[in-house]
Biopython code that builds the backbone (N, CA, C, O; Angstrom):
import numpy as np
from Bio.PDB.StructureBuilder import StructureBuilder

atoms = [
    (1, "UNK", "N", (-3.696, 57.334, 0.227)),
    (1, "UNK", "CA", (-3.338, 55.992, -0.169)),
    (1, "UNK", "C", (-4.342, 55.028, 0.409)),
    (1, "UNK", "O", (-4.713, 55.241, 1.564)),
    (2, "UNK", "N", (-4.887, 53.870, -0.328)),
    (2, "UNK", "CA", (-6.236, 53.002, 0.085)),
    (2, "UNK", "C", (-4.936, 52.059, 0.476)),
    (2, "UNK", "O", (-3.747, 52.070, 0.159)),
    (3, "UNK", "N", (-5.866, 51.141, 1.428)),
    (3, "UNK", "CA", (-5.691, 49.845, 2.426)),
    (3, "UNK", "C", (-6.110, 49.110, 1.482)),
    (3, "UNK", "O", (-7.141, 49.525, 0.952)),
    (4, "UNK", "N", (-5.526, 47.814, 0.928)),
    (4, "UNK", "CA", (-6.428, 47.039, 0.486)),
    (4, "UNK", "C", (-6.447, 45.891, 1.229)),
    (4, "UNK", "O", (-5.439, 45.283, 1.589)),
    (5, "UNK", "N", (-7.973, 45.478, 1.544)),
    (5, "UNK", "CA", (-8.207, 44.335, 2.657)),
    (5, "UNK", "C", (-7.836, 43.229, 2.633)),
    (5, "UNK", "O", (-7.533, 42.448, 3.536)),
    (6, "UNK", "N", (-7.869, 43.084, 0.807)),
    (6, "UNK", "CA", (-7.465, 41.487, 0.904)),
    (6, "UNK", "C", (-5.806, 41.064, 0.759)),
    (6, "UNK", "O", (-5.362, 39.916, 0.726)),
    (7, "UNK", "N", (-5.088, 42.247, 0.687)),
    (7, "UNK", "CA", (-3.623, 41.901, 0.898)),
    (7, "UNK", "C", (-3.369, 42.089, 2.323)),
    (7, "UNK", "O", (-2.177, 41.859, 2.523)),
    (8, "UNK", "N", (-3.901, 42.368, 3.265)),
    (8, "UNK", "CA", (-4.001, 42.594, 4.425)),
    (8, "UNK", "C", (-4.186, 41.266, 5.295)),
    (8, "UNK", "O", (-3.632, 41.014, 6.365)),
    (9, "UNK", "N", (-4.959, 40.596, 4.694)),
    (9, "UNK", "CA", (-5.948, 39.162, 5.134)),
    (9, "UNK", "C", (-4.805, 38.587, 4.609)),
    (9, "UNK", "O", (-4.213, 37.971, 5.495)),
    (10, "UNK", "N", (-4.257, 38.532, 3.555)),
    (10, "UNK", "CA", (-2.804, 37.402, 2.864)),
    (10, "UNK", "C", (-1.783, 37.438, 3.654)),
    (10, "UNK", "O", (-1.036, 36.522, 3.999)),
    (11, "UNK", "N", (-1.778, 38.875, 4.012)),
    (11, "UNK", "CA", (-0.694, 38.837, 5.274)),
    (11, "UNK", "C", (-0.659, 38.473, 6.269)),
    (11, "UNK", "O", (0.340, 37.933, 6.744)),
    (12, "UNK", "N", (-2.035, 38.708, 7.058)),
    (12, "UNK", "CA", (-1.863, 37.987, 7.957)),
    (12, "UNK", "C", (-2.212, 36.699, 8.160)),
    (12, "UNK", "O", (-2.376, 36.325, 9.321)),
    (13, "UNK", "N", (-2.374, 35.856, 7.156)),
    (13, "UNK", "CA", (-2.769, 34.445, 6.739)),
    (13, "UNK", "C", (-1.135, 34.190, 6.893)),
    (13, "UNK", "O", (-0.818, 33.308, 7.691)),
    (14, "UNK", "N", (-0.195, 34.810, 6.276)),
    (14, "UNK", "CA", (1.242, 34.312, 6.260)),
    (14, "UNK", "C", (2.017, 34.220, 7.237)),
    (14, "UNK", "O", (2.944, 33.422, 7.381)),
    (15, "UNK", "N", (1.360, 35.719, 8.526)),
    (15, "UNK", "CA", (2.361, 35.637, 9.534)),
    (15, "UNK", "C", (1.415, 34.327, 11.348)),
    (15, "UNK", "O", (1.744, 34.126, 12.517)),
    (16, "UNK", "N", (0.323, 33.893, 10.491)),
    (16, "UNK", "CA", (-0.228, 33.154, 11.143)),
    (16, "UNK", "C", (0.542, 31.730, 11.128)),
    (16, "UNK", "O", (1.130, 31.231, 12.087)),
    (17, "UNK", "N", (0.422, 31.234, 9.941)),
    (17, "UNK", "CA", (0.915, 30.224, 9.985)),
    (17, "UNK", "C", (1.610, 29.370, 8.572)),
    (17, "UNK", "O", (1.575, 28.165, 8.325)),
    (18, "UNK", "N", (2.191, 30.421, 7.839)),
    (18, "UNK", "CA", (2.978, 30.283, 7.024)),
    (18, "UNK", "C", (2.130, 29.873, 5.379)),
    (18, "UNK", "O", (1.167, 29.108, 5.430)),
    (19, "UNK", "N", (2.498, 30.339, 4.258)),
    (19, "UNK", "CA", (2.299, 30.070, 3.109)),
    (19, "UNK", "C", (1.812, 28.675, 2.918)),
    (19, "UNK", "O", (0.710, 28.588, 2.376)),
    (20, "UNK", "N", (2.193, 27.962, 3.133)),
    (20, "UNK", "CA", (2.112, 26.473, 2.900)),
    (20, "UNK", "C", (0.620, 25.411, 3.808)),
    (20, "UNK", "O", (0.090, 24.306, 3.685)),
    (21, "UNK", "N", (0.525, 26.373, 4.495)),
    (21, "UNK", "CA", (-0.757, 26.160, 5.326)),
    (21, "UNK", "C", (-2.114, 26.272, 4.766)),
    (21, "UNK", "O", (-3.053, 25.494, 4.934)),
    (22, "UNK", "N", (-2.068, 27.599, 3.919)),
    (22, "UNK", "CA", (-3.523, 27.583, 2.927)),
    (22, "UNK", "C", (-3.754, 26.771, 2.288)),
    (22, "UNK", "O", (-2.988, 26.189, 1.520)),
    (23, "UNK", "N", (-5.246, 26.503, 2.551)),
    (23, "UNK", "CA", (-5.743, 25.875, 1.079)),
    (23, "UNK", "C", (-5.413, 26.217, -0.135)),
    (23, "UNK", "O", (-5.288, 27.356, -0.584)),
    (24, "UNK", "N", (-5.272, 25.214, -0.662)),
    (24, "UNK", "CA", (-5.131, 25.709, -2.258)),
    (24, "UNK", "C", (-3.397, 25.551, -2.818)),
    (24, "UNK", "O", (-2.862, 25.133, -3.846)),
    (25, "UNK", "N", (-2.997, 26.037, -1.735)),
    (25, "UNK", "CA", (-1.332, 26.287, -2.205)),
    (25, "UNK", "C", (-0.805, 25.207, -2.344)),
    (25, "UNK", "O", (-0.660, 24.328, -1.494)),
    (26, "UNK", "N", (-0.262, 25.221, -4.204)),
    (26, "UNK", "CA", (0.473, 23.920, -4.166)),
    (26, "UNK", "C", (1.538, 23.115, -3.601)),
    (26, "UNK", "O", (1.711, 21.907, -3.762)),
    (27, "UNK", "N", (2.490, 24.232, -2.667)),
    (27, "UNK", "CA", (3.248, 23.394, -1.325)),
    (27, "UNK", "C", (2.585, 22.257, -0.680)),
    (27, "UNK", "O", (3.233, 21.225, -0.506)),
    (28, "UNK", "N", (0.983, 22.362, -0.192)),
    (28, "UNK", "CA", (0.721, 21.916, 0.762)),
    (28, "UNK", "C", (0.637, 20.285, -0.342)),
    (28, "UNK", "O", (0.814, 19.213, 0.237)),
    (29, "UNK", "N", (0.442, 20.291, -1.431)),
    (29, "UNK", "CA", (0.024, 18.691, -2.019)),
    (29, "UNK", "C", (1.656, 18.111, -2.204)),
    (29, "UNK", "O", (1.909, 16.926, -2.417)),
    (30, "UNK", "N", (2.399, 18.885, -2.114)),
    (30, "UNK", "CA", (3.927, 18.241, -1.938)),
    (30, "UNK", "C", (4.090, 17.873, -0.369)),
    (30, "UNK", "O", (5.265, 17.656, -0.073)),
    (31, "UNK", "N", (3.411, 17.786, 0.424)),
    (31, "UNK", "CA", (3.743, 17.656, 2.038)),
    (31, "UNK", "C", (2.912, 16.416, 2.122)),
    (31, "UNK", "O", (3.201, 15.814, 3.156)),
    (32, "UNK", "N", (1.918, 15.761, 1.375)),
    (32, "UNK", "CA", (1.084, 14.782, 1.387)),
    (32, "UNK", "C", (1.891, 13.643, 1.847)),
    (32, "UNK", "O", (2.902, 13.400, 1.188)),
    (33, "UNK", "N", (1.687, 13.080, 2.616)),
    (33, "UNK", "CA", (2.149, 11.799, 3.305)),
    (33, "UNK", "C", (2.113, 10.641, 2.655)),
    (33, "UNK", "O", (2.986, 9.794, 2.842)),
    (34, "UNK", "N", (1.063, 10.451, 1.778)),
    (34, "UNK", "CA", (0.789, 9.335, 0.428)),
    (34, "UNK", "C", (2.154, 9.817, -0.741)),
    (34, "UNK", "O", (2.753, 8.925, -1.342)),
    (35, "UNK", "N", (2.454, 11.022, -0.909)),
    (35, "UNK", "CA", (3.108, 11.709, -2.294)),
    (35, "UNK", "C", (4.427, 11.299, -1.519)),
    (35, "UNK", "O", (5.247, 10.787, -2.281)),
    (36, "UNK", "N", (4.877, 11.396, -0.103)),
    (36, "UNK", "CA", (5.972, 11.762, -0.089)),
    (36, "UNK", "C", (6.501, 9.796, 0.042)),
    (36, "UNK", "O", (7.588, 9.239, -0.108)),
    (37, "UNK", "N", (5.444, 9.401, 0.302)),
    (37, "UNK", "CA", (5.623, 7.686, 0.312)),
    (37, "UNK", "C", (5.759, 7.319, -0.891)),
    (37, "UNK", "O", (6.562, 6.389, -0.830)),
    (38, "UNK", "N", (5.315, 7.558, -2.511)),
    (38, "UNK", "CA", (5.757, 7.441, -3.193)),
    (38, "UNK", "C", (6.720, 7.710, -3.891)),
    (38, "UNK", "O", (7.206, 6.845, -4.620)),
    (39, "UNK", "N", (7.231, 9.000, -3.832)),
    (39, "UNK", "CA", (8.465, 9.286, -4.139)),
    (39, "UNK", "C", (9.903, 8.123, -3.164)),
    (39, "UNK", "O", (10.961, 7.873, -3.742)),
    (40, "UNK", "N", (9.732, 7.808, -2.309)),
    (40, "UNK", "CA", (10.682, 6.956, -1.402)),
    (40, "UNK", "C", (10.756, 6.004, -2.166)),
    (40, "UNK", "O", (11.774, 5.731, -2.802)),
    (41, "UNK", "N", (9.502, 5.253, -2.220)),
    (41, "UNK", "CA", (9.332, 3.595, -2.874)),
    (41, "UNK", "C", (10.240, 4.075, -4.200)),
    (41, "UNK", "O", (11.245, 3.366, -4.257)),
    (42, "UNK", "N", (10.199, 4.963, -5.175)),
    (42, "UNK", "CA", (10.582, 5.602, -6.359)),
    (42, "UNK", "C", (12.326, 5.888, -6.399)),
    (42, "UNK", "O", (13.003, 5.951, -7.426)),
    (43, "UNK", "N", (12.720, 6.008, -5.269)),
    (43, "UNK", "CA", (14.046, 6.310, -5.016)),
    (43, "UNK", "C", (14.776, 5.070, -4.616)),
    (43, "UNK", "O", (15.994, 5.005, -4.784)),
    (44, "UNK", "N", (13.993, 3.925, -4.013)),
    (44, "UNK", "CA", (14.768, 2.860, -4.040)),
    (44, "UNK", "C", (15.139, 2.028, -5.141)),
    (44, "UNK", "O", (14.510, 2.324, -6.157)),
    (45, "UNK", "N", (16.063, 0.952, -5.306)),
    (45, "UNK", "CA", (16.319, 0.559, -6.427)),
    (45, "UNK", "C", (15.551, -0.538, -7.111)),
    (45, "UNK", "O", (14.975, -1.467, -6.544)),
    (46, "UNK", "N", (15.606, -0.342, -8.216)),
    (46, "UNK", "CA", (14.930, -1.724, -8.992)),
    (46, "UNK", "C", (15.792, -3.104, -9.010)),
    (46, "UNK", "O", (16.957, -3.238, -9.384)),
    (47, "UNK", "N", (14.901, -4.100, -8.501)),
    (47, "UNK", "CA", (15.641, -4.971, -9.291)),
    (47, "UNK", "C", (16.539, -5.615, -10.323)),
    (47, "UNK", "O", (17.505, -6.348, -10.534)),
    (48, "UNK", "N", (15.404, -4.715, -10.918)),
    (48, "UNK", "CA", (16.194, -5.278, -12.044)),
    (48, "UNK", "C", (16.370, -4.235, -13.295)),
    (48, "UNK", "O", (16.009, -4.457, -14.451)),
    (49, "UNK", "N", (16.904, -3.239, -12.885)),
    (49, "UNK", "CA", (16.987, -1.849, -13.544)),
    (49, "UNK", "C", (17.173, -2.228, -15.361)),
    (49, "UNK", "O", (16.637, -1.504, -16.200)),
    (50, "UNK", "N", (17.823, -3.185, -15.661)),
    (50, "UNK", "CA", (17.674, -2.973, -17.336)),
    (50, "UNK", "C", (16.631, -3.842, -18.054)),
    (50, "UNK", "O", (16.551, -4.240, -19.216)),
    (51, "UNK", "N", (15.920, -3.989, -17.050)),
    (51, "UNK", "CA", (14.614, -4.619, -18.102)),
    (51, "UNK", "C", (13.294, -3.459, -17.951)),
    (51, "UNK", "O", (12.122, -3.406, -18.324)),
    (52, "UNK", "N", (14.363, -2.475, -17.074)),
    (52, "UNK", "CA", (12.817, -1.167, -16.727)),
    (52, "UNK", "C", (13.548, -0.378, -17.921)),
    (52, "UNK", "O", (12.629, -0.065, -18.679)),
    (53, "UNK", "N", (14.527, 0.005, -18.353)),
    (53, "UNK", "CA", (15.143, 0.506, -19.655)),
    (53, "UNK", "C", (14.276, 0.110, -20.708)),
    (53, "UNK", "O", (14.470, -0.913, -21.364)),
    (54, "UNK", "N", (13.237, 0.959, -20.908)),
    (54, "UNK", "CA", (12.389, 0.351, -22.174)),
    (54, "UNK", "C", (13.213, 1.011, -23.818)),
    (54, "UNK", "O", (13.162, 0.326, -24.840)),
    (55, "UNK", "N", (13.751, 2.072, -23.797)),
    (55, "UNK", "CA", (14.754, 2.494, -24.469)),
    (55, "UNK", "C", (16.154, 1.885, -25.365)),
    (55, "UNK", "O", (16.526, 2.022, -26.530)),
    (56, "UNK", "N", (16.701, 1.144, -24.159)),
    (56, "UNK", "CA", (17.581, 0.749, -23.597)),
    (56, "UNK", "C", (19.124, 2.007, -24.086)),
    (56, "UNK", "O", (20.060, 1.755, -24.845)),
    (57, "UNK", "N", (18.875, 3.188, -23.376)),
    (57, "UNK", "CA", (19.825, 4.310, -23.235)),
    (57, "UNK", "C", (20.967, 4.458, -22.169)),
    (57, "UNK", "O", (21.969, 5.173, -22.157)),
    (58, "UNK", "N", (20.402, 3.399, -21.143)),
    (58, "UNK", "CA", (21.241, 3.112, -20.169)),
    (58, "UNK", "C", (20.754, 4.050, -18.763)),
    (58, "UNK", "O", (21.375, 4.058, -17.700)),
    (59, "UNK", "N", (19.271, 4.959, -19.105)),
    (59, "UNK", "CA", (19.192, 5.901, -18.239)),
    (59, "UNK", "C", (17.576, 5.336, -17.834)),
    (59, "UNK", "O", (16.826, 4.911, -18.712)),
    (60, "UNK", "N", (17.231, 5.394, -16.583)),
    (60, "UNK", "CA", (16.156, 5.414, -16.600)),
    (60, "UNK", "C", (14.801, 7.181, -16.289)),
    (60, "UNK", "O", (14.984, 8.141, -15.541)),
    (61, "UNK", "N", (13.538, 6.868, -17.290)),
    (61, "UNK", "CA", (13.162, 8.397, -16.668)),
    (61, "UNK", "C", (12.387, 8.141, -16.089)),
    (61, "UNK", "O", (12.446, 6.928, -15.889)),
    (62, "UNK", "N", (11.438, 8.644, -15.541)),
    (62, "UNK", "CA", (10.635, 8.667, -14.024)),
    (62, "UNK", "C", (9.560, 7.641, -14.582)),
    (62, "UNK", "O", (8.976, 6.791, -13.911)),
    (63, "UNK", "N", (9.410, 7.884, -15.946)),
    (63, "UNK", "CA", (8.127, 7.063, -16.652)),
    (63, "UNK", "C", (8.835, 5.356, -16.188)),
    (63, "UNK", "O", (8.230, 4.740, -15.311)),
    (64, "UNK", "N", (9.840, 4.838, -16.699)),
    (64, "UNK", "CA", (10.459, 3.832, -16.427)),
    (64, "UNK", "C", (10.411, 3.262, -14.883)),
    (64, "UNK", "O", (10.048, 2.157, -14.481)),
    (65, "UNK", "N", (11.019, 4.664, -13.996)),
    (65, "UNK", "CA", (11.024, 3.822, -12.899)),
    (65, "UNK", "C", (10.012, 3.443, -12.276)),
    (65, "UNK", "O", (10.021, 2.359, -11.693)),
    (66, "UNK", "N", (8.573, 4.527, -12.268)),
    (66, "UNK", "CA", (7.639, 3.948, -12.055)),
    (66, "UNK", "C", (6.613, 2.757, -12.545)),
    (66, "UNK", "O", (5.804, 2.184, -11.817)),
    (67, "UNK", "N", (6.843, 2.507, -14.002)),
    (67, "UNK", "CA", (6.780, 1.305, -14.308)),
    (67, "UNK", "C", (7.349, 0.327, -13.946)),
    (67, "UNK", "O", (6.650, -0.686, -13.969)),
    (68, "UNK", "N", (8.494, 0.193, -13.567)),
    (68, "UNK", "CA", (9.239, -0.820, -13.247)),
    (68, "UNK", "C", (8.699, -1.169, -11.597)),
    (68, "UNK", "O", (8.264, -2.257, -11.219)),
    (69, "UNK", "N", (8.815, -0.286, -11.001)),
    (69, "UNK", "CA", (8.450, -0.520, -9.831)),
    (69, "UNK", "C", (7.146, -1.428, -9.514)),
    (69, "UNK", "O", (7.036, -2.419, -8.792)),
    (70, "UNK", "N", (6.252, -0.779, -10.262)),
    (70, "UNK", "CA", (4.638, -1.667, -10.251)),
    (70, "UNK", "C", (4.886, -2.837, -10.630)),
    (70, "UNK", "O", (4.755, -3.862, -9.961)),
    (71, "UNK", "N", (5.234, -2.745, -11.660)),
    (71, "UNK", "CA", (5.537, -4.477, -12.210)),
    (71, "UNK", "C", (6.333, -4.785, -10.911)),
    (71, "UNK", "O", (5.545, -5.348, -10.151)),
    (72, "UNK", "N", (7.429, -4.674, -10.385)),
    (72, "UNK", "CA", (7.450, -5.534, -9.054)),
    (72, "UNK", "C", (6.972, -5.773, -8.213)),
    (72, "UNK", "O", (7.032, -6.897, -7.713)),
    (73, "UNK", "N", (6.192, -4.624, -7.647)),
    (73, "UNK", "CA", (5.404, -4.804, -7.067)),
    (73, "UNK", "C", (4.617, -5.859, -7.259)),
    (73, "UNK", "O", (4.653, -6.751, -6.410)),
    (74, "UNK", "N", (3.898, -5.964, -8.199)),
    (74, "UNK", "CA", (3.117, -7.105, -8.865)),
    (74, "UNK", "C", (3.283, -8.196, -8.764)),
    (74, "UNK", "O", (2.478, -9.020, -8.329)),
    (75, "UNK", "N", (4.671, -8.433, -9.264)),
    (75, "UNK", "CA", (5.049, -9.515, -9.360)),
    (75, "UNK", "C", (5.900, -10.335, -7.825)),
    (75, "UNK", "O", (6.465, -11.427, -7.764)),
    (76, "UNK", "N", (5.691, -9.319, -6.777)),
    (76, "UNK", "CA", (6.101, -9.863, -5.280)),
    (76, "UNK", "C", (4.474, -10.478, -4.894)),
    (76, "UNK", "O", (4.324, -11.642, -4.523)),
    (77, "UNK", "N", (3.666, -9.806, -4.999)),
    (77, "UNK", "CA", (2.193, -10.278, -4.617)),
    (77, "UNK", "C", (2.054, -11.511, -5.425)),
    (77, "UNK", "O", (1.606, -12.459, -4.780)),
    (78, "UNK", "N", (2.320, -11.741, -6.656)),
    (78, "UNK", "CA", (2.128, -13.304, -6.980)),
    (78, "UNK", "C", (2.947, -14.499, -6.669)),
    (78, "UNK", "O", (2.671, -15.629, -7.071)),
    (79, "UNK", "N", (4.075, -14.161, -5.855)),
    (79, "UNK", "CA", (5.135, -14.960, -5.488)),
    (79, "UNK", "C", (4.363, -16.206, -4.601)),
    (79, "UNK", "O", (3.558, -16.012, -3.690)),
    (80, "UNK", "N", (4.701, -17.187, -4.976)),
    (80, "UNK", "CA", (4.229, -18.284, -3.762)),
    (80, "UNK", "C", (5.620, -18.560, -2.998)),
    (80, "UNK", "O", (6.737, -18.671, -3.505)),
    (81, "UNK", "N", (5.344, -18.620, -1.981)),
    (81, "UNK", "CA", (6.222, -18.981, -1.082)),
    (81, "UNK", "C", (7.254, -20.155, -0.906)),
    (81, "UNK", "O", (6.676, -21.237, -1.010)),
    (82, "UNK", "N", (8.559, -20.272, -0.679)),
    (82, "UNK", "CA", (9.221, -20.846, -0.751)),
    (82, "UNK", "C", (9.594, -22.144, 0.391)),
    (82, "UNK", "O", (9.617, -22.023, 1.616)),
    (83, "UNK", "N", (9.752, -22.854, -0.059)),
    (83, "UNK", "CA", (10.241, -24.306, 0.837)),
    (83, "UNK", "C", (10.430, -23.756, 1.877)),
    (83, "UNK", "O", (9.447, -23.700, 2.616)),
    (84, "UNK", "N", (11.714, -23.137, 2.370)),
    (84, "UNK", "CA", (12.264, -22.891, 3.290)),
    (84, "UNK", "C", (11.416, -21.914, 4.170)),
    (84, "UNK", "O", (11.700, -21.906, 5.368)),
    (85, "UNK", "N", (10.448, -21.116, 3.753)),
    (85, "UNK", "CA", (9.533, -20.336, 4.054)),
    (85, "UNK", "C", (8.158, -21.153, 4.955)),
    (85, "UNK", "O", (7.557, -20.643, 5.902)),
    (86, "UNK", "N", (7.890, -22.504, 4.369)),
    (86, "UNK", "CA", (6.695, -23.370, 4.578)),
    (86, "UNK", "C", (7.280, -23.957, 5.661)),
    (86, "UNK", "O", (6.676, -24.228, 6.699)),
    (87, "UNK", "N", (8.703, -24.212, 5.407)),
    (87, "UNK", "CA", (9.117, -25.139, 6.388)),
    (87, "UNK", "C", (9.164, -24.215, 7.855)),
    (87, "UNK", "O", (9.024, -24.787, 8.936)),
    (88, "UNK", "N", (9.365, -22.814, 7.768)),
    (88, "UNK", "CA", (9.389, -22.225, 9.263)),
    (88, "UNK", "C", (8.088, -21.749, 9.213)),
    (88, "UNK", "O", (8.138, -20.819, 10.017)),
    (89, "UNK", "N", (7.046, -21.786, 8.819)),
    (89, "UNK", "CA", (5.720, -21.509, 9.083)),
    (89, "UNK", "C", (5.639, -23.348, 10.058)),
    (89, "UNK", "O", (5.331, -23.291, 11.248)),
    (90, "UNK", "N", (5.846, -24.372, 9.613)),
    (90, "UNK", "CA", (5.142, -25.297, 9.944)),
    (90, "UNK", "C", (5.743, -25.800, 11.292)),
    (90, "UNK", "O", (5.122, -26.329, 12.215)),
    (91, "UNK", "N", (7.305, -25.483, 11.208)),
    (91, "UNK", "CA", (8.361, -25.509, 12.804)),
    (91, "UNK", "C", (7.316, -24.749, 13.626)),
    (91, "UNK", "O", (6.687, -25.331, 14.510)),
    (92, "UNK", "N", (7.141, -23.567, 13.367)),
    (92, "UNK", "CA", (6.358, -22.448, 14.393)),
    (92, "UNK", "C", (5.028, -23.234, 14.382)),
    (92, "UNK", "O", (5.099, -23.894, 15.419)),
    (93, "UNK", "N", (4.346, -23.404, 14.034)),
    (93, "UNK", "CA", (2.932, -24.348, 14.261)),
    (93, "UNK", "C", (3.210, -25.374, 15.379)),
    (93, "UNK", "O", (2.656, -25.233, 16.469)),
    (94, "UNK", "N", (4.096, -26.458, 15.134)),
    (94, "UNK", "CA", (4.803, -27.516, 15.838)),
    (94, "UNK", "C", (4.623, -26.715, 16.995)),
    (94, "UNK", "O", (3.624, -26.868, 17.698)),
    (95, "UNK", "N", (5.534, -25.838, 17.272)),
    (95, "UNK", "CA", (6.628, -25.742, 18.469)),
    (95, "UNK", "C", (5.191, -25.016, 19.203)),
    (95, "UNK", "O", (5.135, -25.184, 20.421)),
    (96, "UNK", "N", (3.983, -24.195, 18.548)),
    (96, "UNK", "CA", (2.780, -22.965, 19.512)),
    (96, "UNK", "C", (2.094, -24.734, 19.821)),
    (96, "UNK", "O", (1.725, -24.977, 20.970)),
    (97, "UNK", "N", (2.002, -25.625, 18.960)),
    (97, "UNK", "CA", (1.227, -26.211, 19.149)),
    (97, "UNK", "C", (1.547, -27.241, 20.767)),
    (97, "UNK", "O", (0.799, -27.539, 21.698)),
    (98, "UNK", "N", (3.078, -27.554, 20.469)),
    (98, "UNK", "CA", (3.256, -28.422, 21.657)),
    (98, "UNK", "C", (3.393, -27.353, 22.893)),
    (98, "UNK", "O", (3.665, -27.928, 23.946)),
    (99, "UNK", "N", (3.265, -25.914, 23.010)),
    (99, "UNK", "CA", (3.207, -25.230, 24.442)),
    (99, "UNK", "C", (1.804, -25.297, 24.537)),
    (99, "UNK", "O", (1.423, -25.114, 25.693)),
    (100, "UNK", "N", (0.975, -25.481, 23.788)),
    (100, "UNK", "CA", (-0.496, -25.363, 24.366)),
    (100, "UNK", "C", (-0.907, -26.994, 24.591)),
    (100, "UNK", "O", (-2.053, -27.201, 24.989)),
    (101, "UNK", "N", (0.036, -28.239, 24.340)),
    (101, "UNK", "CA", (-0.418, -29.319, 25.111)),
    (101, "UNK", "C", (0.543, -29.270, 26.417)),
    (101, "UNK", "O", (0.030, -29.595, 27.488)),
    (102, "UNK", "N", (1.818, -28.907, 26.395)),
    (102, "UNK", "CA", (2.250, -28.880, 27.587)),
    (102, "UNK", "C", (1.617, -27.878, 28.788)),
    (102, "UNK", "O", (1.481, -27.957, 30.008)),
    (103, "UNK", "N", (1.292, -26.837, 27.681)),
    (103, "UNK", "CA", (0.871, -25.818, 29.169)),
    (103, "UNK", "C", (-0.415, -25.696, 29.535)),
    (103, "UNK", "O", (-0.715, -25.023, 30.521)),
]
sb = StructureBuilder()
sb.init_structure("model")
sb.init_model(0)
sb.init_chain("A")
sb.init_seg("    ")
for serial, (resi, resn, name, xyz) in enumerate(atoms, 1):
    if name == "N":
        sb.init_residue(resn, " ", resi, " ")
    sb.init_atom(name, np.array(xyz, "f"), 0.0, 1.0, " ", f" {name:<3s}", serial, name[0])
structure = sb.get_structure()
C-alpha cells in the first residue's frame, strides 16, 4: 500500500491548526473582520424599511437591504446639523473658552 505525501501534508496542515487556517479555504474569507462588519450594519434595522421594499411584497431581500442601507448611509453624511446641535457646539466653545481666560 503507497503513502501518499500530499494527504499526509493535509493532515497535518489540519491537526496543526485547523481547516480554516489555510490559504485559500473559503472559511477563512467568512472570518474577515470587514465581511463580518458588514453583515452587522446589514442586520440592523432600516429606517425606513418600506421605501427599501422596491417590490413592495412586504419582504425585504438582501438586494433591498443593502440598498437601503447605503442610501442611508448617504443620506446621514449629507445631513447638516441641527439647531440644537450648533447650539451645544457653541455652549462648549463658550464654556473651553472662558477656562482658558480664567485659568
Amino acid at each position: 500500500y503507497e503513502i501518499d505525501e500530499a494527504a499526509l501534508e493535509e493532515e497535518e496542515e489540519l491537526e496543526e491548526g485547523g481547516a480554516a487556517q489555510r490559504k485559500g479555504d473559503p472559511r477563512v474569507r467568512r472570518q474577515d473582520p470587514d465581511r463580518l462588519r458588514e453583515e452587522e450594519e446589514l442586520e440592523e434595522e432600516l429606517e425606513n424599511p418600506d421605501k427599501a421594499d422596491l417590490d413592495d411584497d412586504g419582504k425585504l431581500s438582501s438586494y433591498e437591504k443593502k440598498r437601503g442601507k447605503a442610501i442611508e448611509k448617504s443620506m446621514k453624511k449629507d445631513k447638516k446639523p441641527t439647531k440644537e446641535q450648533i447650539e451645544a457646539l457653541v455652549k462648549k466653545a463658550l464654556q473651553e473658552a472662558l477656562q482658558k481666560r480664567k485659568g
